[in-house]
N, C-alpha and C positions, 0 to 999 in steps of 0.2 A: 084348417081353422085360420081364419083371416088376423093377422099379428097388427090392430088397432096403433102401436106403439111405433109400427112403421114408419111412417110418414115424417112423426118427430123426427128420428133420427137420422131419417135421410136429410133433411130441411137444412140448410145452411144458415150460420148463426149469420147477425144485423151486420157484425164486420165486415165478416167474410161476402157477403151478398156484395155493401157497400163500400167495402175497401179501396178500389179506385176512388170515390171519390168523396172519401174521408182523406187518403194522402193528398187530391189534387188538395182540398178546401185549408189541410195543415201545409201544403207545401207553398199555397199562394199569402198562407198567415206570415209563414217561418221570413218569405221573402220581404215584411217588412220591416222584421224586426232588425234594430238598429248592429247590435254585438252578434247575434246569433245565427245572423245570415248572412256573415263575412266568411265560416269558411266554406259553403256551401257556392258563394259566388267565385270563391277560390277556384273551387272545383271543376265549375261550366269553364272559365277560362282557361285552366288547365286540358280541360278535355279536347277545347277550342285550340290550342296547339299545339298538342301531341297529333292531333287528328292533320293539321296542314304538315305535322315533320313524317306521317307515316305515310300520307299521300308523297310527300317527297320520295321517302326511300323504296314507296311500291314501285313509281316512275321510273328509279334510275338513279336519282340525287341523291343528298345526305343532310342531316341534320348539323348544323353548326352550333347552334347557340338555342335552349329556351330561356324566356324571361317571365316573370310573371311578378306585377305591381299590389301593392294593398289596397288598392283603389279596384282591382275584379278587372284590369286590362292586362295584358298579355303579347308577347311577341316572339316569333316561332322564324330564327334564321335560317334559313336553308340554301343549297346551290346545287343548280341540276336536277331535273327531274322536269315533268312537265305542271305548266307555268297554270296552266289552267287548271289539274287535279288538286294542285297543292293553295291555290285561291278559295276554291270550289268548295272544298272539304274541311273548310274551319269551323263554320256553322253548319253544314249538312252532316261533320262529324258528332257535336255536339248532341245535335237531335238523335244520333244511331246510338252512341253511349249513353246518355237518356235514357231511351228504350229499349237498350241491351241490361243496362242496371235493374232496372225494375223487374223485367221478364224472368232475369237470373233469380230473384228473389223470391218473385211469385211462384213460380214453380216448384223448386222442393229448397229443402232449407240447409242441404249438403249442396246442394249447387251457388248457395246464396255466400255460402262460407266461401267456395272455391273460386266464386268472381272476385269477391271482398281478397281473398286472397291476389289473385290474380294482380286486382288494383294498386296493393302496394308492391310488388315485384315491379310495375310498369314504373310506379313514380319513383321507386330506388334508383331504376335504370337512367330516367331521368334527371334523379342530384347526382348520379357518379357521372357520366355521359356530358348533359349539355347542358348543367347549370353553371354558371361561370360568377355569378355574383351573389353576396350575401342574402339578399332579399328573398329569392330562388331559389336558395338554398333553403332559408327559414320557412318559406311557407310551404316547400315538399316536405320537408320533417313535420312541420303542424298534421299536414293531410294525411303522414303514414302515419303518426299515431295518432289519430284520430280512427282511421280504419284500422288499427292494431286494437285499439281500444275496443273495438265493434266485436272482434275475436275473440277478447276477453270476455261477454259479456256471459253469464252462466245460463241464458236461455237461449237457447240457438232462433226460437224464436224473434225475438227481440233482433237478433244481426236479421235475419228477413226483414224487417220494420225500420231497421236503420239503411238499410239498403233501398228499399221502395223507397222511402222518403227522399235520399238520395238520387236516385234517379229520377223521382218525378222535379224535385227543387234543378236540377242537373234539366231535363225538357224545359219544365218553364223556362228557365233563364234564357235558353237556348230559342225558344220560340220570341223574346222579348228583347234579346240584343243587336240581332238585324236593323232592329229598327234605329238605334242609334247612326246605322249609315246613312239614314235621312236627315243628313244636316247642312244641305249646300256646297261641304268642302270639298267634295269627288275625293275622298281618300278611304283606302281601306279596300276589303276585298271585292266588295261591291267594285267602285271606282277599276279595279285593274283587272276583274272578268268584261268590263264594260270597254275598257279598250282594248280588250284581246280579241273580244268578239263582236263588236259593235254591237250589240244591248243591252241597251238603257239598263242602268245601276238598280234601279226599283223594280224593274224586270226579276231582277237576281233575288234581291231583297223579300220580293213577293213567294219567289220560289220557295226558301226557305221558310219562310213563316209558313206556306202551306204545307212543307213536310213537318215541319212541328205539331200542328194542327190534325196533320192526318197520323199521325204516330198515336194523338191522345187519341183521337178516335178509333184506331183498331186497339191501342191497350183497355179501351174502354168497352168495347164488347171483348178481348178476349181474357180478361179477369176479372 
């Protein structure tokens, strides 16, 4: 006998079909809101120099100092390593934590706890390690209990939804901050792949924005 009821059930609910791009549409809202997508820009910054001090210490080098400003900029001291991974991988990092956060999320919802987990284990390493000034200090505490907070929440669900959105707010920024090296000054990471390797700064710039780009697009057919 054929079970009519089938189909229902197998059928995926409006969310879950559209949930990429329910997070992209709240995560491109979240970024204009004035208080509320401060520590979210925290975070892309964040990612954005943990990623040039971890390209440093894959190289060879070591982390000296990170800094991280209220204003969403960031500075990642390193010495030794090589000059071009640890350039390279500020924003190419960004966009892979992006699309590691989400993935982690999207998938099951013990993994989404054990990234979330994960994440503040990394940014504790970074207040006891290489934060050296108040500021630095103040916004890795903001960010672990904020993901501490995520832990708490009594739907494990919900830490999935705080974690996508997370990651996706974490891609956009990362797809969107390149482009501030287009401003004439030749400074930044753009600027110093362009004299390591003689191509043009908006060469590099282009790169990046294209794996931002193509990151939404494969999270976008594969969730």
């Amino acid at each position: 006998m054929i079970d009519r009821a089938s189909p229902l059930k197998s059928s995926p609910s409006f969310f879950k079909k559209y949930q990429f791009w329910l997070f992209l549409l709240l995560a491109v809202v979240l970024r204009q809101l004035p208080f509320i997508s401060i520590p979210f820009n925290w975070l892309e910054s964040y990612f954005h120099e943990i990623s040039h001090g971890i390209a440093a210490l894959v190289s060879g080098g070591e982390i000296l100092r990170i800094q991280l400003f209220t204003n969403g900029a960031g500075l990642c001291t390193t010495r030794g390593g090589s000059a071009f991974l640890v350039s390279f991988f500020g924003y190419a990092g960004a966009v892979i934590w992006g699309t590691l956060i989400y993935l982690s999320a999207s998938y099951h919802q013990r993994l989404a706890q054990a990234f979330t987990a994960f994440i503040i284990i990394l940014l504790s390493l970074t207040l006891i390690l290489w934060a050296r000034d108040f500021l630095t200090l103040f916004i890795c505490i903001i960010l672990i209990l904020l993901f501490l907070f995520s832990l708490k929440m009594h739907n494990i669900k919900q830490v999935q939804w705080f974690l996508q959105l997370t990651g996706m707010t974490v891609l956009l920024n990362s797809l969107h901050s390149p482009l501030y090296l287009l401003d004439g000054r030749s400074l930044g990471d753009g600027a110093t792949l362009a004299n390591l390797t003689l191509i043009p700064e908006i060469i590099w710039v282009l790169i990046w924005s294209v794996m931002g780009l193509v990151a939404l697009f494969l999270l976008a057919r594969k969730t």
